[in-house]
Wavefront OBJ file of the C-alpha trace (Angstrom):
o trace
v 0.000 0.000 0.000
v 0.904 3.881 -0.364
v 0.889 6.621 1.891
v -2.704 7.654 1.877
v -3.904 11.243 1.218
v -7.104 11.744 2.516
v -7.301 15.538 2.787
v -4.948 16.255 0.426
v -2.336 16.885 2.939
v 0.263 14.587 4.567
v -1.113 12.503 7.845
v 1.199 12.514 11.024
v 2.794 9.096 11.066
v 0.393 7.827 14.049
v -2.494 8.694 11.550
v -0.787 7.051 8.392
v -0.593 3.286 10.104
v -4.100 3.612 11.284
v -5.332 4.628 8.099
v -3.110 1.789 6.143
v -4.235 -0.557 8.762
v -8.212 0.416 7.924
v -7.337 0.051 3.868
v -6.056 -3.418 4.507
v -8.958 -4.224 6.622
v -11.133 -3.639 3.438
v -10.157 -6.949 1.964
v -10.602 -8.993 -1.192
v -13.749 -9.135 -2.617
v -15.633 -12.223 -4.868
v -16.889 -10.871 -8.294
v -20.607 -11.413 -7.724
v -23.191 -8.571 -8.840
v -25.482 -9.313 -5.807
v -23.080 -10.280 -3.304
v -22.449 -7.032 -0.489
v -20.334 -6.881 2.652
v -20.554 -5.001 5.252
v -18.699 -1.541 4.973
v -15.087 -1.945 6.725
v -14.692 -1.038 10.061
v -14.159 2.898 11.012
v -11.290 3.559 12.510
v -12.180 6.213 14.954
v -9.744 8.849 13.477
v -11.664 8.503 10.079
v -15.174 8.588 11.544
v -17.245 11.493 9.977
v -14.000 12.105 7.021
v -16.410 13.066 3.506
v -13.791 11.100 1.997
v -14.233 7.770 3.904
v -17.753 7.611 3.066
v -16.899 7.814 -0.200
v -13.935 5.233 0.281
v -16.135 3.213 1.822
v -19.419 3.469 -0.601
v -17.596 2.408 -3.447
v -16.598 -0.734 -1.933
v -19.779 -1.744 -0.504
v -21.817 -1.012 -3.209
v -20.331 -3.524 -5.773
v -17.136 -5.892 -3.808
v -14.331 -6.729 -6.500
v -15.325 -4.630 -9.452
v -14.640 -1.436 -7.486
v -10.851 -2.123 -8.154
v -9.355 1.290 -9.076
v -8.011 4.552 -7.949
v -9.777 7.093 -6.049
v -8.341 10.812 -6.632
v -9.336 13.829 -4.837
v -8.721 17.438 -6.170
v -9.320 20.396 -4.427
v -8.004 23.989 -5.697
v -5.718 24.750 -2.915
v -4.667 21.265 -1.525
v -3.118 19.245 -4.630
v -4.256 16.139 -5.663
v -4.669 12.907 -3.370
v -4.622 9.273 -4.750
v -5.950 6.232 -3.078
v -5.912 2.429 -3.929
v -8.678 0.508 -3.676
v -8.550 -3.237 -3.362
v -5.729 -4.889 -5.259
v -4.832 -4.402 -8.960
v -5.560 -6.935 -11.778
v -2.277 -9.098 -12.539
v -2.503 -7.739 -16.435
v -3.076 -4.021 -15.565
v -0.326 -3.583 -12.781
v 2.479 -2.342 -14.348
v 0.765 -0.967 -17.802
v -1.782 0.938 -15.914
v 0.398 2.350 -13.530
v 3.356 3.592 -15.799
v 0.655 4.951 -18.658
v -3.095 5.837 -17.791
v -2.682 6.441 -13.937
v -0.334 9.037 -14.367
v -1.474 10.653 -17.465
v -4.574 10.673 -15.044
v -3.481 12.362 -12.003
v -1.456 14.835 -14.269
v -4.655 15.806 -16.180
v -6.287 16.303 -12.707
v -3.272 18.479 -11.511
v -3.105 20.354 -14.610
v -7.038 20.934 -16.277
v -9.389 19.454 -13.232
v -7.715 21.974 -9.946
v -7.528 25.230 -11.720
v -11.393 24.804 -12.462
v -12.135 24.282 -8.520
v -13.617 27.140 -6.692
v -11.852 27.857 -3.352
v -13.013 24.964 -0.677
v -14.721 22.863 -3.653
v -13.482 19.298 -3.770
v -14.273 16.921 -6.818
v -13.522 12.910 -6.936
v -12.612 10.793 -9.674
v -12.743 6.766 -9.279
v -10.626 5.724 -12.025
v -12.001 1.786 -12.208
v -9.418 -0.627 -13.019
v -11.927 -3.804 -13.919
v -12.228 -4.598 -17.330
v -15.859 -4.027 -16.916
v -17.922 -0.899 -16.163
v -19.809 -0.519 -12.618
v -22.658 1.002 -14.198
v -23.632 -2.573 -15.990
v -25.802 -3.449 -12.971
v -27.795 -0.646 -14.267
v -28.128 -1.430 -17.793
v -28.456 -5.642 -17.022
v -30.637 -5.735 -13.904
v -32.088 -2.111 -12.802
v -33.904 -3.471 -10.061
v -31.307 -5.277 -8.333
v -29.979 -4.439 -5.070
v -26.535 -3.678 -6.974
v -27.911 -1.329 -9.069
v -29.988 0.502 -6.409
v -26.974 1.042 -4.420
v -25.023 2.332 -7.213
v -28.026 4.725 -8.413
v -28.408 5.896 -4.590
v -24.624 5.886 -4.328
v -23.797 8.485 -7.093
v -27.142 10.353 -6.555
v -25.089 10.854 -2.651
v -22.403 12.481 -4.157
v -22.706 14.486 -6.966
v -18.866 15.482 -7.284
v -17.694 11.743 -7.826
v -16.949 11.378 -11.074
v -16.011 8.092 -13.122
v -13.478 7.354 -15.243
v -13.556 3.877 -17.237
v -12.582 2.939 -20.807
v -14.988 0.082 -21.471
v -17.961 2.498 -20.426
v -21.435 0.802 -20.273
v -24.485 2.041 -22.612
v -27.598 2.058 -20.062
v -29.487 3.971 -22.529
v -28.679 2.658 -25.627
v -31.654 4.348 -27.233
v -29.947 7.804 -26.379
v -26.749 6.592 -26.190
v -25.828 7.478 -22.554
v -23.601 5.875 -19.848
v -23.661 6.122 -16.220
v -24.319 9.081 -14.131
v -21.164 11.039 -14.194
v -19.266 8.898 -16.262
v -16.283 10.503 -18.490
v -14.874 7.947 -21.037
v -11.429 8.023 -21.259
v -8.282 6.111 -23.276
v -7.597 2.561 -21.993
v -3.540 2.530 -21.154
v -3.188 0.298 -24.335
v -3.080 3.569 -26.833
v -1.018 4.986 -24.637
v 1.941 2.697 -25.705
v 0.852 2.279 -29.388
v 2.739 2.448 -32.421
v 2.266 3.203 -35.917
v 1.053 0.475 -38.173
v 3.011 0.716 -40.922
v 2.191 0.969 -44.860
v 0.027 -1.769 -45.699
v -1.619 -2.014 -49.710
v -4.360 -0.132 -51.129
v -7.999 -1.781 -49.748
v -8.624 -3.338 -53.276
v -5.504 -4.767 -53.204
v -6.082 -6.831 -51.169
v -7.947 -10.748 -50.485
v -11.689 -9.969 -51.722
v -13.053 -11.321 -48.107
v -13.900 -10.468 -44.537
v -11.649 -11.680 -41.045
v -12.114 -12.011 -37.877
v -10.257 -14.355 -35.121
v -11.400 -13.881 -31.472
v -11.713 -16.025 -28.395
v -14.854 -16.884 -26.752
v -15.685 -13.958 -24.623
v -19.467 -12.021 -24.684
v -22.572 -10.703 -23.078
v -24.399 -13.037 -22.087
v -28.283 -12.002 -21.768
v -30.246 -13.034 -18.447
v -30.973 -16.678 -18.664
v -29.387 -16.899 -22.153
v -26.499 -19.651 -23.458
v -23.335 -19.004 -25.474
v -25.280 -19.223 -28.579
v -27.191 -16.450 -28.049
v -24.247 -13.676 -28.070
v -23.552 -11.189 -30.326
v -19.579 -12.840 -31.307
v -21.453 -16.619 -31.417
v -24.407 -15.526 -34.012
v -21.858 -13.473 -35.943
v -19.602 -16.137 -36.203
v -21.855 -18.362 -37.051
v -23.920 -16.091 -39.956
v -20.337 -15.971 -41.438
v -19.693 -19.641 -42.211
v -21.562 -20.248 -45.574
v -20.546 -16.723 -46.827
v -17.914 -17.437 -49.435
v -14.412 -15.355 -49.126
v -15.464 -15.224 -44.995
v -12.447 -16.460 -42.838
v -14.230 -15.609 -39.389
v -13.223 -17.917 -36.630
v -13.207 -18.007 -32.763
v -8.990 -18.490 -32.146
v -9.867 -20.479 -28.793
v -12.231 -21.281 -26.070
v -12.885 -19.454 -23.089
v -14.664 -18.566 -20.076
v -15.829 -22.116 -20.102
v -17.163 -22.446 -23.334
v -16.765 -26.401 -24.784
v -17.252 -28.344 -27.671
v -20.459 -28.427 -26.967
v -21.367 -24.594 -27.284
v -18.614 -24.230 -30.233
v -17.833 -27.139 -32.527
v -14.212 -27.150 -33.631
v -15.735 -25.877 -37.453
v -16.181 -22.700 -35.824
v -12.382 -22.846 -34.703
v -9.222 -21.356 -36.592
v -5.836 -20.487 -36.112
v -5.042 -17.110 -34.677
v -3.532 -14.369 -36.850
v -1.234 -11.794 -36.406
v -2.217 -8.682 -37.341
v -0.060 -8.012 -40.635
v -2.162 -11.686 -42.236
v -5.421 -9.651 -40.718
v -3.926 -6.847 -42.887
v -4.249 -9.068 -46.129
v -7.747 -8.762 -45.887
v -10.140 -6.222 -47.442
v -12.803 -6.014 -44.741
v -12.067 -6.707 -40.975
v -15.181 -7.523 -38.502
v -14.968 -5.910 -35.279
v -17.346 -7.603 -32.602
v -17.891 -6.533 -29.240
v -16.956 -9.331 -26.431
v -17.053 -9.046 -22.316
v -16.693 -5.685 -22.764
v -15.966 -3.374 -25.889
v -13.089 -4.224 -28.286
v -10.281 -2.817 -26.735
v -7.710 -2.165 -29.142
v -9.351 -4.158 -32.177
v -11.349 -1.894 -33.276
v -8.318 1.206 -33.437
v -6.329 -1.500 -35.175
v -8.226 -2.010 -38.016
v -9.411 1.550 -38.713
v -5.289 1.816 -38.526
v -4.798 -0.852 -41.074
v -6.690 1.019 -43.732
v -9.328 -1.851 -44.513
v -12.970 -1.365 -44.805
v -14.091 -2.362 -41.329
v -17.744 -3.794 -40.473
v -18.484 -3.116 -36.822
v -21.136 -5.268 -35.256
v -23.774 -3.103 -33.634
v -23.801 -3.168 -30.033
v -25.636 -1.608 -27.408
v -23.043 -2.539 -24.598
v -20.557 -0.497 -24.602
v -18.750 2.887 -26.127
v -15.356 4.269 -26.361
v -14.404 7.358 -25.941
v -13.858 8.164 -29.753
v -16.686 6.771 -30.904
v -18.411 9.828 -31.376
v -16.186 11.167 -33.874
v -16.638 8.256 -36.275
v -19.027 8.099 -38.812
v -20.953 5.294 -40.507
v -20.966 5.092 -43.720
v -17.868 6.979 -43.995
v -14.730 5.391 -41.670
v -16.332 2.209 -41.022
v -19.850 0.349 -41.660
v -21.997 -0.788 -39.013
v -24.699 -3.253 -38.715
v -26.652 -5.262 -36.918
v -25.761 -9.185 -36.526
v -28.524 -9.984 -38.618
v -27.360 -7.897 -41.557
v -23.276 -7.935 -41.369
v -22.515 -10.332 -43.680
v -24.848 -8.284 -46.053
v -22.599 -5.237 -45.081
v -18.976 -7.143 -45.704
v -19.780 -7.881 -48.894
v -20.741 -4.481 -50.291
v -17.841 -3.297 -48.175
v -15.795 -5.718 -50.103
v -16.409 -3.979 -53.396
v -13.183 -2.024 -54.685
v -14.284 1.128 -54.743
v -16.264 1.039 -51.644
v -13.524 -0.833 -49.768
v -10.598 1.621 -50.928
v -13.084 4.794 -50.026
v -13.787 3.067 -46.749
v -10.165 1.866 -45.960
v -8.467 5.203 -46.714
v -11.246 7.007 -44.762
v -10.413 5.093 -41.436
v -6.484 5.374 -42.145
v -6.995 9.046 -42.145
v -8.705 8.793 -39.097
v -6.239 6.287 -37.083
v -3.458 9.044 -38.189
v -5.542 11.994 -37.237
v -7.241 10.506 -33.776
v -6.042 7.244 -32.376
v -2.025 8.128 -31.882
v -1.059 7.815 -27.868
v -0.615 11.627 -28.224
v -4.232 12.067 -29.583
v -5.418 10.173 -26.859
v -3.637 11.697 -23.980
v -4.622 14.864 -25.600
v -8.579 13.782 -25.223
v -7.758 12.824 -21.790
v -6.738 16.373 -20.554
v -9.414 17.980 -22.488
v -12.166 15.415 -20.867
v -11.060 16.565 -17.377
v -10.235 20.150 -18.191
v -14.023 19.880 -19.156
v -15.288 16.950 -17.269
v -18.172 18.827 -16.107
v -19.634 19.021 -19.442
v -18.168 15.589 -20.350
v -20.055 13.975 -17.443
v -23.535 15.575 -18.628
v -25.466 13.297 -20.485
v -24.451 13.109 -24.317
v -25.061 11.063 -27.093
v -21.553 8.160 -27.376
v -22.447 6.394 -29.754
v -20.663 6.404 -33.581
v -22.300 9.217 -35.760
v -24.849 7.674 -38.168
v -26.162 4.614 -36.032
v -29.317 6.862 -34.378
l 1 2 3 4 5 6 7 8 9 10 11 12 13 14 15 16 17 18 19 20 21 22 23 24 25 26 27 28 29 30 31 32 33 34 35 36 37 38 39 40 41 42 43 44 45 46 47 48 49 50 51 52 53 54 55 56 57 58 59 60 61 62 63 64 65 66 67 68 69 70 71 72 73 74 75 76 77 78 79 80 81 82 83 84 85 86 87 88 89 90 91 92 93 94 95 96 97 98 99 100 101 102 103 104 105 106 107 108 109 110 111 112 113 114 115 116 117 118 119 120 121 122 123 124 125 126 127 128 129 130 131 132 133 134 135 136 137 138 139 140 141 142 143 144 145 146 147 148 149 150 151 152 153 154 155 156 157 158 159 160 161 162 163 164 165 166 167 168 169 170 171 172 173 174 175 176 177 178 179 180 181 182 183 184 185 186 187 188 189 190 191 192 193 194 195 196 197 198 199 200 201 202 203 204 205 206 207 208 209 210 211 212 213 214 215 216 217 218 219 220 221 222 223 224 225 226 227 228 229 230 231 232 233 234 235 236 237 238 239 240 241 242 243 244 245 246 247 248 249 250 251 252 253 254 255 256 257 258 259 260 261 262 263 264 265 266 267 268 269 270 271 272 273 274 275 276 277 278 279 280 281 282 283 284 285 286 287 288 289 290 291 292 293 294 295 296 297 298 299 300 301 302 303 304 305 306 307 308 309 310 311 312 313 314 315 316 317 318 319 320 321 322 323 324 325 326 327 328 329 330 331 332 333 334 335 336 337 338 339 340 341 342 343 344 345 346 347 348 349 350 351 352 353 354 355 356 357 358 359 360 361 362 363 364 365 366 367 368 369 370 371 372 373 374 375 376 377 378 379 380 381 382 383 384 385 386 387 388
């Protein structure tokens, strides 16, 4: 654990131990949407602190999800950062040396000269792959989703920062109350491409390789998510190489027959290909979908109404990329497939890879999202331009 800034200034040493003694107290947590423990214990030189009832709402409302960093800003005292629960093996050290500090800077920098004198404002930058605010948009009646409702209704200058944000109005294309999207830490260390050939150049087909990951709906089996049914609407298209790499998550045989298996690519053979399928899967794409607009093909994204990313509302459908429903995208690779529609299409999402999607575009959108992030965290449409 690190020294802990609660106030925003440093704690006499007595009052440091006792409040690293109460963080470890909080404990691990088991990754269950309806599953709530008790708030920690108090230690008695916290009781009453604004910024242990925050602390100690976000763990009890939803247990292991609530990994993350809490910051605290406040125009004269600095900026204070807090753990909460332990970090995910895979995001340790990239989150740490890239987001988190591009983060706290952007707080230092854009978020504190914006504070009026004795106004404080919270960030809880979550570190879980997946977005709090899907207890809202999967189950609004559950006791998770009350909690987190109530929660952020409490406190008004909590803000949250994720990069798999959750759509809980798809039909307006919100996310949660106060939510900012912001880069995930993978752009922050991404390189250029490199020159690939012309769209029509290219094999006349469509690609896809990803592993078994995906929403499932209430009640519902493998078979009925979005990567499944694309997958399978793409096998008796000709030219169509799309293929889960692997099973996951459980999936068998049984829910994926080893037809519906292929070997993985690396992305210079996905770069062969004129049209690239992006599908959603636990969460949003990650980095799939930046890669391919990068690569210069003629990408089909599979609608979703999960999840957004912070760029998506400067794309445009029809123009960088095509997007359709499951029902309707192997209708959409093969007009995309087209030379002239494919080379229009691929040069169009180069253009905007090179112009948006650089680490320095994205750490540039992440200082003007907090500079602004009370306008950011107003409700807004996220969704890619076109798709209404």
């Amino acid at each position: 654990l690190q020294f802990l800034y609660l106030i925003g200034t440093r704690m006499p040493l007595v009052a440091q131990k006792a409040a690293l003694l109460t963080v470890a107290a909080l404990g691990a947590f088991t990754l269950d949407q309806t599953a709530f423990r008790a708030p920690p214990p108090v230690h008695p030189s916290l009781k009453g602190q604004h910024d242990y009832r925050i602390l100690s709402g976000l763990r009890e409302v939803n247990g292991a999800v609530a990994h993350g960093l809490l910051f605290k800003a406040t125009a004269a005292g600095g900026v204070a950062r807090l753990d909460i629960g332990p970090l995910a093996p895979r995001l340790e050290e990239r989150v740490r040396e890239r987001i988190v500090l591009e983060v706290e800077a952007a707080i230092e920098e854009r978020v504190r000269p914006a504070l009026a004198p004795g106004e404080a404002a919270y960030f809880f930058m979550q570190l879980h792959d997946r977005d709090l605010w899907m207890y809202v948009r999967d189950d609004p009646g559950s006791a998770a989703a009350r909690a987190l409702t109530a929660f952020a209704k409490a406190h008004p200058n909590l803000y949250w920062l994720h990069w798999n944000p959750t759509l809980i109005d798809s039909a307006q294309g919100h996310v949660g109350t106060n939510v900012i999207p912001i880069p995930d830490f993978e752009v922050m260390g991404w390189g250029a491409m490199g020159e690939l050939p012309g769209c029509a150049s290219r094999k006349p087909g469509v690609v896809w390789r990803g592993t078994t990951t995906g929403r499932y709906r209430p009640g519902g089996r493998y078979a009925d998510t979005d990567r499944y049914r694309a997958v399978a609407a793409f096998q008796d298209v000709a030219g169509a190489d799309v293929k889960f790499s692997k099973r996951a998550q459980g999936v068998t045989e049984a829910d994926v027959p080893d037809a519906m298996l292929g070997r993985g690519y690396n992305r210079t053979e996905f770069g062969q290909y004129r049209v690239q399928l992006d599908v959603d899967g636990n969460s949003n794409a990650w980095s799939g979908l930046r890669w391919k607009l990068s690569h210069g093909a003629a990408v089909v994204k599979v609608r979703s109404d999960g999840y957004v990313q912070w760029y998506y509302p400067l794309l445009v459908h029809g123009t960088h990329l095509l997007v359709a429903d499951v029902a309707g995208a192997a209708a959409a690779a093969v007009a995309a497939a087209d030379p002239a529609t494919c080379d229009a299409l691929g040069a169009a999402a180069h253009a905007f890879a090179d112009a948006h999607l650089r680490p320095q575009h994205a750490r540039a959108a992440l200082f003007d999202a907090l500079e602004n992030f009370r306008s950011y965290a107003a409700p807004r449409d996220w969704r890619i331009q076109g798709t209404q």
